[in-house]
N, C-alpha and C positions, 0 to 999 in steps of 0.2 A: 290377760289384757288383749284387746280388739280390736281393730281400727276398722269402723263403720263406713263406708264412703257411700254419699249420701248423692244417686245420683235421678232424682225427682228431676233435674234439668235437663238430663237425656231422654226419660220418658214423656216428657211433655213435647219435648222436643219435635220427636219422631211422631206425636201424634197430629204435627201440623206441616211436616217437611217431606219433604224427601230425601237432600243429601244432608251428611252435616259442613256446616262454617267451621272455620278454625276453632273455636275452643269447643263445638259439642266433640271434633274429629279427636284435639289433644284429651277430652276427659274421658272418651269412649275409648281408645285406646291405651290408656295409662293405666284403667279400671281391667280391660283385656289382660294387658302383660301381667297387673298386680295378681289376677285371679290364678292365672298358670305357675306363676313362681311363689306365689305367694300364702297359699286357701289356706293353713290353720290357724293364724292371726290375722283374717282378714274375710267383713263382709256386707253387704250390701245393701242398701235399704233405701225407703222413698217415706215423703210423708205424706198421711191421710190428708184428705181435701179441707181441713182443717185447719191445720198446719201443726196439732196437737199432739200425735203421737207417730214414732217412725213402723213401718213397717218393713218386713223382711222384703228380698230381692230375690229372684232365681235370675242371677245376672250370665250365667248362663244359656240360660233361653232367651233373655233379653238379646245377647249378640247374638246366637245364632236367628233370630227374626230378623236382626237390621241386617247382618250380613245377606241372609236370603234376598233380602227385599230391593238391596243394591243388585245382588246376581238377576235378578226377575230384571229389573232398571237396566240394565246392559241391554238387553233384548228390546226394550223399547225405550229409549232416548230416543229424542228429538234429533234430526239434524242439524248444521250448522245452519244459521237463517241472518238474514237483517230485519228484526221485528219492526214495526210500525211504531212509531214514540208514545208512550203514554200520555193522556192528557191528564191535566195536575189535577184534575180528582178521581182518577181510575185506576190510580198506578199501582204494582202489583206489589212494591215494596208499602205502600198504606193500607194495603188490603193486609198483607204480612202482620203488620204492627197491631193493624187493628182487631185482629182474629185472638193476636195474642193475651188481648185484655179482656174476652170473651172468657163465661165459665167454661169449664174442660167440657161439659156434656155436647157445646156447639161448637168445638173447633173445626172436631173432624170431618162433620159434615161438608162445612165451608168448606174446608181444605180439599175435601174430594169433589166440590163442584167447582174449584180453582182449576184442580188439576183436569180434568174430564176434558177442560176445553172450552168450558160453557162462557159465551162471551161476559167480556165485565161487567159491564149495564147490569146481568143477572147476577152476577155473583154479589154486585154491590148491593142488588135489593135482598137477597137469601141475606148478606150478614147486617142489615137495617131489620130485615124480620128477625134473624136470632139474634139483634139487641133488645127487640120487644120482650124476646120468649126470656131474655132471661128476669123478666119482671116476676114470673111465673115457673112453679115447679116443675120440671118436667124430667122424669128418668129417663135415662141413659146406660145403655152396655157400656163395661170400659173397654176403650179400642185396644184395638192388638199388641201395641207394647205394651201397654198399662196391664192389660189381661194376663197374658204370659208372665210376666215378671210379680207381680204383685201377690203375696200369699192371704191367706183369712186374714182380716181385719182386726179377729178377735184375738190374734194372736201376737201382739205389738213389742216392738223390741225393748229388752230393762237394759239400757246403761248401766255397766259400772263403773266402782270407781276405777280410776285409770285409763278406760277406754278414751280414744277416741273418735269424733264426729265429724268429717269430714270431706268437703263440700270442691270437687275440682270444675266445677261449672261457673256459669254465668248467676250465680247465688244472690245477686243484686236483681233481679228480674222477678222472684217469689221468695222475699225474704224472711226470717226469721221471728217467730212474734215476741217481745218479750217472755212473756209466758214461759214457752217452750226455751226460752234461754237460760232462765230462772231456775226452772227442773234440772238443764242439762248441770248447770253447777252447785244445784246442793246435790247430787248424785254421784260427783265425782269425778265426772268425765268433761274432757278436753275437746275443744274446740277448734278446729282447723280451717280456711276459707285460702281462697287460689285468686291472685291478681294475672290476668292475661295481660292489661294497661290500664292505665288510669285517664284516657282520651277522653271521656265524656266530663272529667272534672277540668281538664286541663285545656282542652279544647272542645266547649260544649254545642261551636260551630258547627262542627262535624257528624252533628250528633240530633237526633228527633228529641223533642221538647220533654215528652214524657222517658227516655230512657235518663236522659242529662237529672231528672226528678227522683227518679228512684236511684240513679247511681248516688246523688248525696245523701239520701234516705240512708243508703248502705253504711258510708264512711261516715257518716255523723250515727249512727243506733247501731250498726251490727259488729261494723269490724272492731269500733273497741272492747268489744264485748269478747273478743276470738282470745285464743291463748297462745296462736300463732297462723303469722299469715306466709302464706309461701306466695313466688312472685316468679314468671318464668323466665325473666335473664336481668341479669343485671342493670341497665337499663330501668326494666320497669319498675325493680326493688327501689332504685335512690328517687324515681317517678310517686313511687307508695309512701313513703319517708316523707316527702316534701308536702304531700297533699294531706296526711296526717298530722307533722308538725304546722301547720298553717292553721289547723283546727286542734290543736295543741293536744294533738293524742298517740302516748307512746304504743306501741304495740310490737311485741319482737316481731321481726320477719327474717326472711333467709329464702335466697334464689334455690329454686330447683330444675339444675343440671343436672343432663341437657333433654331439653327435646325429642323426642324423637324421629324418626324421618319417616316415609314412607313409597321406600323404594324397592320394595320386594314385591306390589302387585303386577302380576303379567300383564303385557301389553296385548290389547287385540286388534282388529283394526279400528282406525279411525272412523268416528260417526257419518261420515263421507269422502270417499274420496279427496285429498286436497292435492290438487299436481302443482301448485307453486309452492317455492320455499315459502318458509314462513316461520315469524317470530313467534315466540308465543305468552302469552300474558296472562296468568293466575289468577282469580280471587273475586270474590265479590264484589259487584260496579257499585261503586259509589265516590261520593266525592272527594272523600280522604286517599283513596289508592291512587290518585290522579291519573286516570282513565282519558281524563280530559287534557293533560300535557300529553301524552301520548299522542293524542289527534291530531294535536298541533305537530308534532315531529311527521308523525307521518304525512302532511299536509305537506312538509315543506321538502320531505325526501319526495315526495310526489312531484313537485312542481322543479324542483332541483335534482330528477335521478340521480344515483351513484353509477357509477360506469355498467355494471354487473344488474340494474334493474333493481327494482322496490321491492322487496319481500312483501308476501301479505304477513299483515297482523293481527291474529287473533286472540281476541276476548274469550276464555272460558269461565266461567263463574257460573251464580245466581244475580238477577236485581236486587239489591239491596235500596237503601233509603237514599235520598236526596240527590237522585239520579236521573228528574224528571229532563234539566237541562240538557243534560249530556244526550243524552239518548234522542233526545230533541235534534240536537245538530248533529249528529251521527247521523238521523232519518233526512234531515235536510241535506245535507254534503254526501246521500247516497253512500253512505260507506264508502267515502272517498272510490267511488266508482269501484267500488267492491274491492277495494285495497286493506278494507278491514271487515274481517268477521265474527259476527259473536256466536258462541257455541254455549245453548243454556244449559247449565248444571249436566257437564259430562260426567258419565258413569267411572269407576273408580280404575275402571280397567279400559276406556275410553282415552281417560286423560293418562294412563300411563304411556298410551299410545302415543297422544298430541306431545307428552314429553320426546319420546323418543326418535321421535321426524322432526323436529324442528331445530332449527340452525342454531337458536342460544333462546333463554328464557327474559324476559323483563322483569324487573318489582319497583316499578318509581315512587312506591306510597311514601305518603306524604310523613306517615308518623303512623308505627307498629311498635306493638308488646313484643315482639320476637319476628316473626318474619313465614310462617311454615312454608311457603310457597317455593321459598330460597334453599331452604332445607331440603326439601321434594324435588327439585327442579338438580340441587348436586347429588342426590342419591343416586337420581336416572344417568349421572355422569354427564347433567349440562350444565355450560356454563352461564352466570345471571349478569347482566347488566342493570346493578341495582341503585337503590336511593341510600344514600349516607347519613340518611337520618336515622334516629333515634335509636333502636335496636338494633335494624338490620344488619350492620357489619359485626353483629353476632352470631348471627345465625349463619352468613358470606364468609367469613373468615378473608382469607387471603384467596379467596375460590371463585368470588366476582371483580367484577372493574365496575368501581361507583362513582356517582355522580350525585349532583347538588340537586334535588329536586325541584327549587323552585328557579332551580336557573335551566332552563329551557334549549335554548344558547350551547350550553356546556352538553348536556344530555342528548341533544340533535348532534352535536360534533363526534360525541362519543358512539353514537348508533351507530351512525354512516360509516365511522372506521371500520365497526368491529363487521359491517356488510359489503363493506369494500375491499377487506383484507382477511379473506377467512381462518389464513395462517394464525391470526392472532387466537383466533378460538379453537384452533384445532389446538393450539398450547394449550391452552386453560385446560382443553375436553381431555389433553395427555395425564396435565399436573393432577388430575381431579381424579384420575382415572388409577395415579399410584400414588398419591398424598391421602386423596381423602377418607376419613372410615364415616361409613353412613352411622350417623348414631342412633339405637335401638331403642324403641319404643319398653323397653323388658328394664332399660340400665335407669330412664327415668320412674320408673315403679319402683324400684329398689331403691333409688337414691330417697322418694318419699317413708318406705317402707325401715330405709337404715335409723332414720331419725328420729320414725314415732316407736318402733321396737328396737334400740340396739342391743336390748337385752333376750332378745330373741333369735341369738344367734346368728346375726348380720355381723358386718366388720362394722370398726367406731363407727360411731355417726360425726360429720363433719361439725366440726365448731361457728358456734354463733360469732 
């Protein structure tokens, strides 16, 4: 028996990106730990452009290419900058979106005249022509992840019975055709799918029209179809439960503890010297992490210093979706006179750095599956001033000081403390420093691994 981990989401990924977002990071590394502790019941596969048949994986060579490609990314990262706002039809997060719904043969292209530099005007018209070109056939090399990792075509993987297929990505993005669901269960094998949060069902506000489309696509055709879904905290499990029972579909599920962290990469220097403190803020801009309560605090520590002076606060992310506004008033309000700075898509050895010099970490999101940033931010041994919503005080433990997100008020009182009285964080940074165990990316692979073989030698698998 086998467990197949099906990761087409990471390869496609990496043919349009550079760094990964939270769940390409959590299924790229889970896939990582499972391969080292794991390889004789365990292995990897993607499916032909079809969606008809899986093929094998040298997931091997697949991370040593991304790893490389970050190590190469170190040496040229951007600096910290205050970009110019996008205008709402050039934005780099609809250029994103829109690439993504392009056949694979035109991603790459576009992606590498994104990246080059080449102003948007042009990159807008390069993907109006490859929406032309895909009227017409035209081949295509496959790009370098696809290349490295993907074996002969002709050589496709047989399910058995028992195995299972299992998908720790964004599987709602390229999903499942009947067909191929059909096969998988008169063959025998088992079917597995990964909830990170269910916010596009629950909150479709927060979300682009076409992703909020295909995420019901998913919960109405695929996931009843799974023979188990896994859900990565508590939280998002009774979030999965809810949005299931409303559309009246049982499906077993069960959280899988815990997370990983990711506090073992060296720090180098920072992408620019920064000689003020400075807070520091995680994650992909967009409207849901509320990027934009944030301005407002600092607006008003601006206008109200704390005795000891305003820290600057920096943005490290990617643009994400519906972030035309913020970035708008961010460009207007000068970065509050350069009291805030964004740093695009720092390198993985970059941001271990921005962890490691900065006074305490922020996460005010509005609403998260889990939280990674919180996790990362206490491995480095900082402490977070987080949002008490949804998941986060799972990932926070007793190891940040939270607040209400949507009260503003409470979050600005709480900042100003914790920069007014640094005593209070040098506790946290003591407590974190002999309370906390970073949790390992190797204990989450096992914990998946216990449950689909515990007959293979693992301790029980934890009960439903």
């Amino acid at each position: 028996m086998t467990v197949w981990l099906d990761v087409d989401d990471l390869i496609r990924f990496f043919q349009i990106a550079k760094r990964p977002t939270g769940i390409q990071r959590f299924s790229f590394e889970v896939c990582a730990a499972a391969l080292y502790g794991n390889s004789a019941e365990l292995g990897f596969c993607r499916r032909n452009e079809l969606g008809t048949r899986l093929l094998p994986v040298n997931f091997t060579a697949l991370e040593a290419h991304v790893r490389a490609t970050a190590d190469q990314l170190d040496h040229t990262a951007p600096a910290p900058h205050a970009p110019p706002a996008p205008s709402p039809d050039t934005s780099p997060s609809q250029l994103f979106q829109a690439a993504r719904r392009l056949p694979l043969p035109y991603r790459l292209p576009l992606g590498e005249i994104y990246r080059s530099g080449i102003t948007t005007g042009r990159a807008l018209k390069a993907l109006a022509k490859a929406s032309l070109a895909t009227s017409r056939p035209a081949p295509s090399p496959l790009q370098p992840a696809a290349r490295i990792a993907a074996e002969a075509e002709s050589q496709p993987i047989v399910l058995r019975s028992g195995d299972w297929l299992i998908n720790l990505g964004a599987s709602w993005e390229r999903p499942y055709s009947p067909t191929f669901l059909n096969h998988l269960a008169s063959a025998g094998a088992r079917f597995g799918l990964f909830a990170h949060d269910m916010i596009p069902d629950l909150f479709p506000e927060w979300c682009t029209q076409s992703m909020v489309r295909d995420f019901s696509s998913w919960l109405d055709d695929t996931v009843p179809r799974t023979d188990r879904m896994f859900a990565i905290s508590n939280h998002t499990l009774k979030d999965l439960q809810f949005c299931l029972e409303r559309r009246n579909h049982i499906v077993p599920a069960r959280t899988l503890l815990p997370p990983g962290g990711n506090g073992g990469m060296p720090a180098t220097s920072l992408p620019r010297p920064i000689t003020l403190p400075y807070v520091l803020m995680v994650g992909t801009i967009e409207a849901r992490k509320n990027h934009g309560g944030m301005l407002r605090v600092w607006r008003h520590l601006v206008n109200n210093p704390p005795a000891n002076g305003v820290p600057l606060l920096v943005f490290a992310g990617k643009a994400g979706w519906l972030m035309d506004d913020l970035m708008q008033q961010l460009e207007n309000a000068s970065y509050l006179d350069g009291k805030i700075l964004f740093i695009d898509q720092p390198s993985e050895t970059q941001l271990a750095a921005l962890y490691q010099h900065c006074l305490f970490t922020l996460y005010p999101s509005l609403y998260e599956g889990w939280g990674l940033p919180v996790t990362e931010s206490l491995c480095h041994g900082k402490p977070v001033m987080a949002s008490s919503s949804s998941a986060i005080p799972e990932a926070g433990g007793p190891y940040c000081c939270y607040f209400d997100p949507d009260n503003i008020t409470q979050a600005q009182e709480k900042i100003r403390l914790w920069i007014e009285e640094p005593e209070l964080v040098s506790r946290m940074t003591t407590r974190i420093a002999s309370d906390f165990a970073p949790p390992q990316w190797r204990d989450t692979a096992r914990a998946l691994l216990e449950w689909c073989l515990p007959e293979a030698g693992f301790a029980a698998a934890a009960a439903d």
